[in-house]
Structure formats: C-alpha cells, structure tokens
C-alpha positions as CSV (number, residue, x, y, z in Angstrom):
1,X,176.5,164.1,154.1
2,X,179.6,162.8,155.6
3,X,180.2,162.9,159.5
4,X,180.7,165.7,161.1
5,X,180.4,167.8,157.7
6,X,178.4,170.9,159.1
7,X,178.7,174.2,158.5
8,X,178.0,177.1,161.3
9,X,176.6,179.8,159.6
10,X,175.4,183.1,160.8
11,X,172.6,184.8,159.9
12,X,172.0,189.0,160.5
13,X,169.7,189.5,163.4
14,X,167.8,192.9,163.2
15,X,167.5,194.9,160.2
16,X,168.6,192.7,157.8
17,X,167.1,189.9,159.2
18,X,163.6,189.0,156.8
19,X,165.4,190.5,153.5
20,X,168.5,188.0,154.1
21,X,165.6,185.1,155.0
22,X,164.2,186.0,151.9
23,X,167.3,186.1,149.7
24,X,168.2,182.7,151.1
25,X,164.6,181.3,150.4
26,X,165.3,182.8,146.9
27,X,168.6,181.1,146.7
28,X,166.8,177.6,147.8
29,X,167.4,177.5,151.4
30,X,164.1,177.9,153.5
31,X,165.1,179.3,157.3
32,X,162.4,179.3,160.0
33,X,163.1,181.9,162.4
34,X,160.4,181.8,165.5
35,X,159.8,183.3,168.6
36,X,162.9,184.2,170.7
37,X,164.9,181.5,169.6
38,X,168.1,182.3,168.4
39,X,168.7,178.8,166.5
40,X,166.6,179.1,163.5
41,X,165.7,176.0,161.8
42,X,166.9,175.1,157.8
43,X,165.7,172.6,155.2
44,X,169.1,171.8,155.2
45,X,170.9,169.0,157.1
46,X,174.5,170.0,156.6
47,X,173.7,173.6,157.9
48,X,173.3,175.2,161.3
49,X,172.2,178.9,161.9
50,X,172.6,180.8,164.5
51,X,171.0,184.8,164.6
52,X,173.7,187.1,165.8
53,X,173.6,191.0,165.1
54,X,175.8,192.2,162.3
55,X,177.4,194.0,164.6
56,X,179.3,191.2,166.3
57,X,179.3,188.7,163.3
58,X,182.9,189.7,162.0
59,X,184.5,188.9,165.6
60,X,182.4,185.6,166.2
61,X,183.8,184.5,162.1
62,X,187.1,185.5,163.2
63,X,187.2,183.6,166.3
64,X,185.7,180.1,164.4
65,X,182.4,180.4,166.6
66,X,181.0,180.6,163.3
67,X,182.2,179.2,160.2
68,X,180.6,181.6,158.2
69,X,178.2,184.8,157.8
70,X,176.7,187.0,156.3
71,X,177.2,191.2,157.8
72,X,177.9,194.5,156.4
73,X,181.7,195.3,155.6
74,X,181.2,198.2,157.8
75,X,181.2,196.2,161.0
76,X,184.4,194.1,159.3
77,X,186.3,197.2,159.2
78,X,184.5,198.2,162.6
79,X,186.0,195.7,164.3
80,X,188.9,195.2,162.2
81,X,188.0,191.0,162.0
82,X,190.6,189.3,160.0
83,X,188.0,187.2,158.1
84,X,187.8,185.6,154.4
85,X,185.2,187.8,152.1
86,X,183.8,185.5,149.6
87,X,181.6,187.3,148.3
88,X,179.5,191.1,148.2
89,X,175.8,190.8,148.5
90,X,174.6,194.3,147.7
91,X,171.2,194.0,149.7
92,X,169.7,196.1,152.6
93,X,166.4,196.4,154.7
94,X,165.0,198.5,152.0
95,X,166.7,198.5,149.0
96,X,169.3,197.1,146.5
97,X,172.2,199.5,146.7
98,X,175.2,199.9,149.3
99,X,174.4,202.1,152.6
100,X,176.2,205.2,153.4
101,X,177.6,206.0,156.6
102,X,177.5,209.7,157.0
103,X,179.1,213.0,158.8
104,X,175.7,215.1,159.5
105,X,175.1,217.9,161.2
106,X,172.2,220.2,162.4
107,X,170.9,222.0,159.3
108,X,171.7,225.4,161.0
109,X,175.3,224.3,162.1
110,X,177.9,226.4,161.5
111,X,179.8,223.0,160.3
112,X,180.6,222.5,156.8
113,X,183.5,220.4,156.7
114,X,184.9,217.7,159.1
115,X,188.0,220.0,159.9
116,X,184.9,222.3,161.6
117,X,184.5,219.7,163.8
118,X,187.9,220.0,165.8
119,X,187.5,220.0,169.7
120,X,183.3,218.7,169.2
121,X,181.9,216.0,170.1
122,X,180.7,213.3,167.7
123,X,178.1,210.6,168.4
124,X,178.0,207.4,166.1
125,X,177.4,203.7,166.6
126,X,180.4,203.0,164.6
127,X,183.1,204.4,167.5
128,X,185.8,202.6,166.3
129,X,186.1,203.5,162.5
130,X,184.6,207.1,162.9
131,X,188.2,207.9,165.6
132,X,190.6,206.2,163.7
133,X,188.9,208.3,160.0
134,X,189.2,211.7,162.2
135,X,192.5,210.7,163.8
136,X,193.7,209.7,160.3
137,X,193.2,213.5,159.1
138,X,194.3,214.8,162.5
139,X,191.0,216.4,163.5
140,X,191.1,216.2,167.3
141,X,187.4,215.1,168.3
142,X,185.7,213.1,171.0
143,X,183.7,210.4,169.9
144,X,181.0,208.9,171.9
145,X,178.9,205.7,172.0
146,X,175.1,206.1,170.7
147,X,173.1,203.4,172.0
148,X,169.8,204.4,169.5
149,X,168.1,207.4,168.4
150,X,171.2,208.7,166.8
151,X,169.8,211.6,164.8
152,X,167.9,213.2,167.5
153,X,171.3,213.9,169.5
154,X,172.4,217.3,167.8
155,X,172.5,219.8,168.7
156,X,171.9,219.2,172.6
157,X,174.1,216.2,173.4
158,X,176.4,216.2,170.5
159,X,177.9,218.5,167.8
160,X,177.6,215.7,165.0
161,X,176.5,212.3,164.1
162,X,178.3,209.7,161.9
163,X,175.2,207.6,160.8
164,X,174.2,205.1,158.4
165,X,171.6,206.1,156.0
166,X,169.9,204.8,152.9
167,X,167.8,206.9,151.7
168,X,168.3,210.3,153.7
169,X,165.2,210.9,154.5
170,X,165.6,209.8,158.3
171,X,168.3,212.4,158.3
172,X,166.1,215.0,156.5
173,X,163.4,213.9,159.0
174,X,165.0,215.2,161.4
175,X,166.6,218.1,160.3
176,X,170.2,217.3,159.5
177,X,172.5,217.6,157.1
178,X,174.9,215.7,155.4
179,X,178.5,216.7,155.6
180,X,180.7,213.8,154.5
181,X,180.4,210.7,153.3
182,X,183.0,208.1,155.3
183,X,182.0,205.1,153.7
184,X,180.2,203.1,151.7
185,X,179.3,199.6,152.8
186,X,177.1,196.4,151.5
187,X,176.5,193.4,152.7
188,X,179.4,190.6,152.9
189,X,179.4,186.8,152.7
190,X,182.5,186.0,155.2
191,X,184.2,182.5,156.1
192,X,186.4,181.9,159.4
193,X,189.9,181.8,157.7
194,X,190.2,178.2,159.0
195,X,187.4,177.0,157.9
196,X,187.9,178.2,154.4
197,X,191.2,176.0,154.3
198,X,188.9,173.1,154.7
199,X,187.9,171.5,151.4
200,X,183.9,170.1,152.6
201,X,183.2,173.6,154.3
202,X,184.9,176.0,151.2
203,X,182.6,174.2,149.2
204,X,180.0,174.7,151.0
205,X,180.1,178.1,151.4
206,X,181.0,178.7,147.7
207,X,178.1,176.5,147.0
208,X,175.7,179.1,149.2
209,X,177.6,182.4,147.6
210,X,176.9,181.1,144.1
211,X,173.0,180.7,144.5
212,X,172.7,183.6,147.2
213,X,174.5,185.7,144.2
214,X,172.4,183.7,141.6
215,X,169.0,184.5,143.5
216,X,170.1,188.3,143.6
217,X,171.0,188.7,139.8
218,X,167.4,187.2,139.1
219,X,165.4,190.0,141.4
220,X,166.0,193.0,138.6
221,X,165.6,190.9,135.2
222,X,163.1,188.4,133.7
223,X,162.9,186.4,130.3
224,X,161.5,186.7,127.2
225,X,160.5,184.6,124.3
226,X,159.4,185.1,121.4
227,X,158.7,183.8,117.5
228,X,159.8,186.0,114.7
229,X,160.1,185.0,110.7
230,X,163.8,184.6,109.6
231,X,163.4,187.5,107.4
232,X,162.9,189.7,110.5
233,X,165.5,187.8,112.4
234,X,168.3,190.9,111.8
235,X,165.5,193.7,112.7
236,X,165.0,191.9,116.4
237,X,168.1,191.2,117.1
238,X,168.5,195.2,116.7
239,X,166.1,195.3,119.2
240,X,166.7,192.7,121.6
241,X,169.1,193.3,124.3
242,X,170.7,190.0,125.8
243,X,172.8,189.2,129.1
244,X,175.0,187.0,126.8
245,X,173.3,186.3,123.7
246,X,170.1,185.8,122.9
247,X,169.4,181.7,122.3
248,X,168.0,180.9,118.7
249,X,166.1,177.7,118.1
250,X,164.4,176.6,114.7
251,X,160.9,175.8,114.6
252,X,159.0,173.1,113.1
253,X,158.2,175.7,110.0
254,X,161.5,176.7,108.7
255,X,160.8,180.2,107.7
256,X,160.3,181.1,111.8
257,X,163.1,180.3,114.7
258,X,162.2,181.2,118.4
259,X,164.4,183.4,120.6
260,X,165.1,183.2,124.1
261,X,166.6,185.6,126.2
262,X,167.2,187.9,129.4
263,X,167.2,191.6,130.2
264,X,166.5,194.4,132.9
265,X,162.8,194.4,133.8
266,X,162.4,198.3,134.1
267,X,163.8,197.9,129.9
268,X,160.9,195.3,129.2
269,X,158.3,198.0,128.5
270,X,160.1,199.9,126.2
271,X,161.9,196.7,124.6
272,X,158.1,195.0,124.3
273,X,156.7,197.4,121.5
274,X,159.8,198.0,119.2
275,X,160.0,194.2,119.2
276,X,156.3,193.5,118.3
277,X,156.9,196.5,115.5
278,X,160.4,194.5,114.2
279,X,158.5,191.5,113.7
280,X,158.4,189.4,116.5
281,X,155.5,187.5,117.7
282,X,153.9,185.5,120.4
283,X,156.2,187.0,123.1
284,X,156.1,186.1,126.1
285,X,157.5,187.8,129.4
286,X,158.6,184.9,132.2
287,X,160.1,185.4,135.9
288,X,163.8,184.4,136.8
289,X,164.3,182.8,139.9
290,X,168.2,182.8,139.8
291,X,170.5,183.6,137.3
292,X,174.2,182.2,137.0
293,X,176.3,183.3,134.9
C-alpha cells in the first residue's frame, strides 16, 4: 500500500447493518463491528470504516467526510446529495428486492387517491421527498416529521403515512392500506465526487463494487457438473441452461466429455432429473461464492 492510500468508507448503521456485513464478508472483506463503537475494524489495511445511518450517508459522501458508502438511493434523493453512484446493490434487511416507499392510509379511510389527501396531514420519515412529490402534483398537504412507530399514527395524529415497506405485512399489521407507490429504492454504492477523480481511491472502490456485485450474483445460483457420453452431448445441452455457455472438457475416455456450468438454484430441482433422463451422469451440484461476469 502506498502512503496515505486509504479509503474512508461508510458502512449502513441500523437495518442494514448485519446483511451489508455479510455481503462484504461474502465479497472477501471481514468487518468486526463490536459494542458501541462506531469504528469497526477490517482485515483490510487500505480501508477504514466508519458506521453512520443511511440516513445521513449521502450528505457525509457529499461533503468528502467519507470517500465512499454504501445507502439506499432513497436518502440520495432525500437529501438531494450530489454524489457518484457506482454501482446498485439490490439487498435489504430481509430480502433481495428493492423497497417501496408507500402512500397508506387507514383501511377504512375515505382516501383513495393522493389528490384525497388535499388540506391532510401526512406523517413520513422521508419529509423532504414526500413535499416536494405532493408539491410537484399541486396537492396542498402538511407533512410532518415521524420520529418511529410510523404506522400506528393514522388515524389519530395523522391522515396518512408515506412509509417504506418490504413486504406489506407491517402495513397490513396494522391495518393500513396502500394508496401509492412514490418510489422504489435499493441499495447504492456511492463515492465523494472528489475522490472518484483520484486514480488509487476509483480503484479502490471499483475494486470493492466488482466483488460486492460478484458476492451478490453468487447468493441465487450454484454449479453443476456433470459427465455425459458424446452421443448424449446434443440431448443435455437441450437441457442444460448456462449463464454463458456451459464449459465442455474431454475426458480421458473419448467417447465421454464433462460439462461445467451455472444456473438459478430454485431451477436445479427441476433441471437435475431431465438431465439424469438425457444422459448425463455423475452430477454434481457445487456452491458459488462470487460470480463475475
């Protein structure tokens, strides 16, 4: 490592804290998060972490207190951070598809659409976006600050929410429903724009968004290989679905070649079977720790 060379990096506090610990642990990068501190350690010399909320990670990136970071693109637009996006990391506490932040209302609300909602009050986390969305369609509203405990507001101390929501089952939960969809958001590597322009620390963070993107296009797909006669070779490769194209490598015995290849893992019980019927043999199922295309 050359002097100097380190990159500030900020990682998710809250939520997203263990999955994006365990993406990075994935990618190759072990992070020790402990106690209250807000410096976690890494196996990593030319890195230094820092735990800040994803709340306020656009605006510390922006400002260079960070060099880099990983938070929703919700909070970017939030906050309205001028910052690099590298790349989208489609990850959240609980599963592997964007978030949804939402318009909902009581489910005995006489509210159907936002235009309903002229005059009301609206309680949301996300102030900023949810005033300039309504102003944007000229729906006067009044948008207040929820500090927690957003869905439990309507009907008493507001007309509406604007939450974020994965599933929908904490909205259903608690008796709401969903009126709107604002926006859709997912997870965002970001860079100070600064520090991007610098060659050492632009390669370092494309260095972390190619294995943090590697270590996520591993978690839904697995290998396979498997031996098959040359005279069943066309029947497989019917069979066989590939992220490219499935490697073939001749054997010692010339009348059999051995494939290698990759594919969804919720396909490898149906693929498995028509495989073994085609003609393929001694197959074996293997896990991907990244994959890099």
């Amino acid at each position: 490592m050359a002097q100097n060379n380190k990159l500030k990096l900020g990682v998710p506090k809250g939520s997203l804290q263990d999955a994006t610990i365990a993406l990075f642990e994935r990618a190759g990068w072990r992070i020790y998060a402990s106690g209250r501190s807000y410096f976690p350690s890494v196996d990593d010399p030319e890195i230094e972490c820092m735990l800040v909320r994803a709340q306020e990670m656009a605006r510390y990136v922006e400002h260079g207190a960070l060099d880099a970071g990983l938070t929703g693109n919700d909070w970017i637009l939030e906050n309205q951070s001028q910052v690099q996006r590298v790349s989208s990391l489609t990850y959240s506490k609980q599963s592997r598809v964007p978030v949804r932040w939402v318009l909902a209302v009581p489910d005995d609300s006489p509210f159907y659409k936002p235009e309903d909602l002229a005059g009301k009050t609206i309680a949301t986390e996300l102030v900023e976006y949810t005033k300039r969305y309504f102003a944007a369609r000229k729906i006067p509203v009044q948008v207040e600050f929820s500090w927690g405990a957003t869905e439990v507001k309507p009907p008493a101390l507001a007309d509406a929410i604007v939450e974020v929501t994965e599933t929908g089952s904490s909205l259903r939960a608690n008796r709401l429903r969903i009126v709107e969809t604002l926006m859709e958001s997912e997870t965002q590597l970001i860079a100070n724009q600064d520090s991007w322009k610098d060659s050492w620390k632009r390669s370092k963070i494309e260095t972390l968004s190619l294995m943090l993107n590697g270590a996520m296009d591993a978690q839904n797909q697995v290998g396979l290989m498997l031996n098959v006669r040359k005279i069943h070779l066309d029947a497989v490769l019917g069979v066989l679905p590939a992220l490219n194209s499935p490697t073939i490598s001749h054997l010692r015995d010339e009348e059999w070649v051995a494939l290698n290849t990759i594919l969804e893992s919720h396909r490898v019980r149906d693929v498995i079977p028509r495989l073994k019927a085609a003609g393929g043999t001694g197959i074996v199922e293997y896990a991907l720790s990244k994959v890099v295309l």
